[in-house]
N, C-alpha and C positions, 0 to 999 in steps of 0.2 A: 391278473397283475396284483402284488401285494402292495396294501397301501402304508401309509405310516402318520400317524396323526400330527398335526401343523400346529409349530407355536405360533396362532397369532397376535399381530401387534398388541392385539389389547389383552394379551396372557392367557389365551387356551392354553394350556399345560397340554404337554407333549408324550405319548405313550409308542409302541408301537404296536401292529397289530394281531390281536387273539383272535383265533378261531372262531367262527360264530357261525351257523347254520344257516342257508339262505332263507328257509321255511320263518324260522325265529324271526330275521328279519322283517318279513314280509306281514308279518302278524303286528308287528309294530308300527309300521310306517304307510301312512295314507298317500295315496298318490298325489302331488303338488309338481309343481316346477319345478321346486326347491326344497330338499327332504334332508333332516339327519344324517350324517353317519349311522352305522351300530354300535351299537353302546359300547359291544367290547372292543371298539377302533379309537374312541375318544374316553373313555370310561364315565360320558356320559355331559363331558364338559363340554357343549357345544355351545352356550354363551358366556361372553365374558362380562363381569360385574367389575366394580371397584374394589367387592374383595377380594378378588381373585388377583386385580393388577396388585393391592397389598401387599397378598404373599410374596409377591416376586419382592418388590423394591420397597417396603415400607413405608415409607413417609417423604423417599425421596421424589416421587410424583403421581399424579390424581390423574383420572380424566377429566381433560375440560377442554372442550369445545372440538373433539375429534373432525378433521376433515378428508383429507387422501390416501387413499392404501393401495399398493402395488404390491406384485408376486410376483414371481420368477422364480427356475431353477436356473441357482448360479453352474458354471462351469467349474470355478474353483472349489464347490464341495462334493460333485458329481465322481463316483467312481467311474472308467467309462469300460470295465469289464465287466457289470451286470449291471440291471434294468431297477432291478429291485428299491434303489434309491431315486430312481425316477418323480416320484412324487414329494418325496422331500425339499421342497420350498424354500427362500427366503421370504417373510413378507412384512414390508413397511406399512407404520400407521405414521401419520400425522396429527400430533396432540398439538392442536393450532395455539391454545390460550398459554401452552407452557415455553411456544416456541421451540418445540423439541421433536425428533421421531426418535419412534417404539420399533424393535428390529428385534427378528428371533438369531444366534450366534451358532444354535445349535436347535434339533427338536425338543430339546428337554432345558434352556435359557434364553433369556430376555438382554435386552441392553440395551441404552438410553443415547442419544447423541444429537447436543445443541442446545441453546437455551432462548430465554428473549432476549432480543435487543437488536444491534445491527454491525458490521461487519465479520470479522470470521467466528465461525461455528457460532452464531446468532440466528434468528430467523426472527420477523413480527408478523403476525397471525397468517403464518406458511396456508396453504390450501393443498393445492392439489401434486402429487408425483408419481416417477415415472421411473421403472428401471428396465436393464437390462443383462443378459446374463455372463456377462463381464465382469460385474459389477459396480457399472455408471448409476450414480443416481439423480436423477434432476427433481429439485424439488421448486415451485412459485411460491415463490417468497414474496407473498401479496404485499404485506407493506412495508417492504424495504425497494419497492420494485424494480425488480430483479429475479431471473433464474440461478438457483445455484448448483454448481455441480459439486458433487460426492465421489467418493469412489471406495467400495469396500473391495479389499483384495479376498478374503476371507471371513473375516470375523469382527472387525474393526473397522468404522468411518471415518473416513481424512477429508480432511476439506482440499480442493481442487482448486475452484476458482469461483465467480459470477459473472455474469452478462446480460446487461438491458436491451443493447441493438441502439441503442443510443450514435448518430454521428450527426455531420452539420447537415445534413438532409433528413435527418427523421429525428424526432425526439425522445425514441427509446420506448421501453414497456413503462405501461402506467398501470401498479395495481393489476398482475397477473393470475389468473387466475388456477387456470387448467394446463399441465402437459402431458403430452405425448411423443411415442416413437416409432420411428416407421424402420422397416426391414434394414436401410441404409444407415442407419445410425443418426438420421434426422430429428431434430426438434421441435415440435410442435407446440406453442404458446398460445392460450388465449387470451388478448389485449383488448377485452369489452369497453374499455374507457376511449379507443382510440377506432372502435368495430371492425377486428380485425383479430385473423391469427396470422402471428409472426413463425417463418421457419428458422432453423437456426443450424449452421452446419453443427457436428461431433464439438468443433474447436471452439463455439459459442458466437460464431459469425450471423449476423441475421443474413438470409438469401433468399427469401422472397413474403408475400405478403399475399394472404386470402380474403376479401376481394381482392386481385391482381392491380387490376385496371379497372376498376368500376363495373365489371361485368354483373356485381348482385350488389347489395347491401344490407346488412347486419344492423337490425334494431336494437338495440338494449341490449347487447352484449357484443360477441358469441360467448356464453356460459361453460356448459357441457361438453368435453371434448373426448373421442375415442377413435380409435384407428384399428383397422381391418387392412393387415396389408398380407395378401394372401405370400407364402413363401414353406417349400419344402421343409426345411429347417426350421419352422416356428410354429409346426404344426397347424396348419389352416388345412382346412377342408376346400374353400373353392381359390385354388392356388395362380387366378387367373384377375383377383378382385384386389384395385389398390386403394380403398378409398377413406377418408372420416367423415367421422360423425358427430355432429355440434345443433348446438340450440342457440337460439336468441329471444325477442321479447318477453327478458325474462326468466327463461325455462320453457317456454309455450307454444315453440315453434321447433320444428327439428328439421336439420338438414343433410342430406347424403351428398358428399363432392369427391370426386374420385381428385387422386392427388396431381394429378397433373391443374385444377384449379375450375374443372366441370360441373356444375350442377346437376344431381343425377334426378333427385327428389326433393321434396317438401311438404312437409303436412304439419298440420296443427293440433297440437295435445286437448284432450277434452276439458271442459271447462273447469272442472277440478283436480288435474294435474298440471304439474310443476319438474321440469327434468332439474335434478342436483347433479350427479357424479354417473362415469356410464364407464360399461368395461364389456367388452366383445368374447363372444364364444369360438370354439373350433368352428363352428357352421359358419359364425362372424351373425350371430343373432346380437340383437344388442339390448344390453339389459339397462335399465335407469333406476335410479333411487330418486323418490319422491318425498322428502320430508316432513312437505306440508301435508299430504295424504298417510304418510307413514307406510309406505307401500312401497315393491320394485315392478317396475312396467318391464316387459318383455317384448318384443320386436323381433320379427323375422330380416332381413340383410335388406329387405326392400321398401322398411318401415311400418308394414301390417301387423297390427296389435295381436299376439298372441295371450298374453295373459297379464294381469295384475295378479299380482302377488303378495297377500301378507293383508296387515292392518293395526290397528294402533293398541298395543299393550306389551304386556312382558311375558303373553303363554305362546304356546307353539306355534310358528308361521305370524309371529305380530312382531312390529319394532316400534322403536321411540326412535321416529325422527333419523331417519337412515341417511349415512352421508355414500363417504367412499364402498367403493365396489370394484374388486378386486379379481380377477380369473387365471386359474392355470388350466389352458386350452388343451392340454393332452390328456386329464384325467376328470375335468370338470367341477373340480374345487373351486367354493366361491369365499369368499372373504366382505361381509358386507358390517362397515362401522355404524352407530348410531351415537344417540346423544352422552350415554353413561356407558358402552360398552361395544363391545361387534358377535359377530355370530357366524358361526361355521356352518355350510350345506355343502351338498353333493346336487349335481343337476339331476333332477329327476323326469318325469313325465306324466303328463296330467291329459285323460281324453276326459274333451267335454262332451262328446255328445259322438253316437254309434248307429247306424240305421243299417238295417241288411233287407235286401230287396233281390226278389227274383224276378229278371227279365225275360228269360224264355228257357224253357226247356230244363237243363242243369246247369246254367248262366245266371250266375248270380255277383251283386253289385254291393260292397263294403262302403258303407259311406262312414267316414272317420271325422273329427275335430281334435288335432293331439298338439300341447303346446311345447313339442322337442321333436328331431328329429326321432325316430323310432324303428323297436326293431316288433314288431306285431306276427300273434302267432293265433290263428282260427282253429279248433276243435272241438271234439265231441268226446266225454269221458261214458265208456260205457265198462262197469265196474272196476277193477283194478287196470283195465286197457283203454289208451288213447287213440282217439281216431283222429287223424291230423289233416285238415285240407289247405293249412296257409303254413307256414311253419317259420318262421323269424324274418319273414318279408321288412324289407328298409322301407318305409314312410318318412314323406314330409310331412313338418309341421303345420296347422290348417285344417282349412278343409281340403281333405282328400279324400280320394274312394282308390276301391281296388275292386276288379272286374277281375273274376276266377270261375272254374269249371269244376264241377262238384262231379269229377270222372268215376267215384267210388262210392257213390249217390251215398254220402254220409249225411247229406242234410234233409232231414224228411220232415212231415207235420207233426206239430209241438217236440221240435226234437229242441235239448236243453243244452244249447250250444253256449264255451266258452271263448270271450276272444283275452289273448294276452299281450300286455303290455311291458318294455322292458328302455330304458337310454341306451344309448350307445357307448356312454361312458365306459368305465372300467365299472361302476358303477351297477352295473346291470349283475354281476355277477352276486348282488346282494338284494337289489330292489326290483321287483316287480309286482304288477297287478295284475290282476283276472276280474274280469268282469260277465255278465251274464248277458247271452244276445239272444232275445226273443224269436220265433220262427211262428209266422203266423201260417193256423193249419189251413 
């Protein structure tokens, strides 16, 4: 699949994509969760600075205080007689201190829409948004409290409307934080001042409330909000899974509820994490941005810690203070903001740890730790010829093993076996690893 490189919110400059050799690749890029593009797909601009937003708009705005970013391919700019434009994106940033969101119009321009203050095309310290590929946009308009809706047909944002959920039985959103959407065209608000997320139909109606009925309760928030709502059409891998995912005391606590209003899970973040903003994979892995760590936590669907990612600076794999976090699930493109800029990756794949073990005879047992799903390939290079005994086997994330039969007795004592690692993404066709698996004689 051709990709085409993303403006996003915070001014990555837009190319499309050159030729570039998988080998080259691979020579560049270390294995992580979350790796680069190739150079010649971005020409290299894979974070954004203040200079870069410059070029675009001059002096008509900075960043300051970046908060929510969403992605989607619209429908209105999708050819629907080839694929090739598939990856081509819309993705919004929230520049909270300007009261404004940052929007790419095309791959190759920028455009601004709203300002501070409060009623139409106003926003005061906006947080978190949501789109979809219509071009609805919901953004929480924290302190006007209020959801507002948007709606870009193409190119251009018009203002819609707002809604609190305000009536003589409830007293509406206070100070909104997080939204989301589900497959239905559902709204999903988080109302930590009231601990609670509010639903809201398409039209801006509220219709129901999580806790329900007092079934759990919500400490210090809920904060963090993201949805996994499995559906043929929105690209989900386990197309049988309805649920979200939110935190409370805090950021400190995380919780799985399938949308009917269930508790499925709950655990508790380690002592120096803090969940900000969370945006769900194809697998429905859910990734967190931690700003007080400067890190992205990585989670499997059922909340088991697959990886931290990143650390605190401005070289490869570091952020400053990471907010919003962004995913387009069909190709693996991620969009992560921070305090002066955001940054572009591709999901990648990272094994922590590899053990091969012979059980009896030609029975032999692949013990894996790989923090994406994967496509894993076991060999033997014996001069210009490959001897292949596993050959792009699908792996979970985890720990896993793979139990195989060495039918062509490739694996002998001190033989210098490779094993390979590759995403599933589109992704793969540029990024892969080899690693070297001991054979004890």
């Amino acid at each position: 699949m051709k990709h085409s490189f993303i403006a996003v919110f915070v001014c990555l400059a837009t190319t499309g994509l050159l030729a570039e050799s998988k080998a080259s690749s691979e020579a560049a890029s270390e294995a992580a969760s979350l790796v680069f593009p190739p150079y010649l797909h971005s020409y290299g601009i894979r974070k954004a600075s203040p200079a870069k937003l410059f070029l675009f708009f001059g002096t008509k705005t900075a960043f300051d205080g970046p908060e929510g970013v969403a992605t989607v391919k619209m429908k209105s700019r999708d050819d629907p007689s080839t694929d090739k434009d598939d990856d081509e994106v819309v993705v919004y940033g929230v520049n909270s201190g300007r009261g404004e969101l940052i929007y790419n119009t095309s791959m190759w321009s920028l455009a601004l829409y709203g300002s501070k203050g409060s009623g139409v095309d106003r926003f005061l310290n906006p947080k978190g948004i949501a789109i979809d590929p219509d071009g609805n946009v919901y953004v929480a308009d924290c302190g006007n409290d209020r959801i507002v809706h948007l709606f870009n047909p193409g190119k251009t944002v018009h203002w819609v409307n707002s809604f609190t959920g305000a009536s003589a039985a409830d007293p509406g959103l206070k100070a909104p934080e997080q939204v989301a959407l589900d497959n239905a065209g559902k709204i999903y608000v988080t109302d930590p001042v009231h601990g609670r997320i509010v639903v809201f139909t398409a039209s801006g109606e509220a219709c129901r409330t999580f806790p329900e009925h007092a079934e759990f309760t919500f400490e210090n928030g809920p904060g963090m909000l993201a949805i996994a709502d499995g559906a043929v059409d929105r690209w989900d891998y386990f197309l049988n899974e309805h649920v979200l995912y939110c935190a409370d005391r805090n950021g400190t606590r995380l919780w799985k509820i399938d949308l009917s209003g269930r508790v499925l899970k709950q655990i508790s973040l380690a002592a120096d994490e803090k969940a900000g903003y969370a945006a769900v994979d194809f697998y429905h892995n859910l990734w967190i941005t931690d700003r007080e760590k400067h890190c992205v936590l990585k989670f499997d669907k059922d909340l088991g810690l697959l990886d931290v990612f990143g650390s605190y600076g401005t070289g490869k794999n570091q952020f400053i203070e990471p907010r919003g976090i962004a995913i387009w699930k069909r190709y693996g493109q991620v969009f992560i903001a921070e305090k002066k800029g955001a940054q572009y990756f591709w999901i990648g794949t990272d094994l922590k740890s590899r053990d091969l073990v012979k059980k009896e005879n030609k029975l032999y047992s692949l013990a894996l730790n790989l923090t994406e799903y994967s496509f894993i390939s076991f060999f033997k290079l014996n001069g210009r010829d490959t001897s292949w005994v596993i050959s792009r086997r699908f792996v979970n994330p985890g720990e896993t093993s793979i139990d195989f039969f060495d039918a062509k007795n490739i694996i002998g004592p001190g033989a210098a076996m490779m094993l390979k690692a590759e995403p599933t993404y589109s992704s793969y066709l540029y990024n892969s690893w080899v690693y070297p698996v001991s054979v004890d004689k």
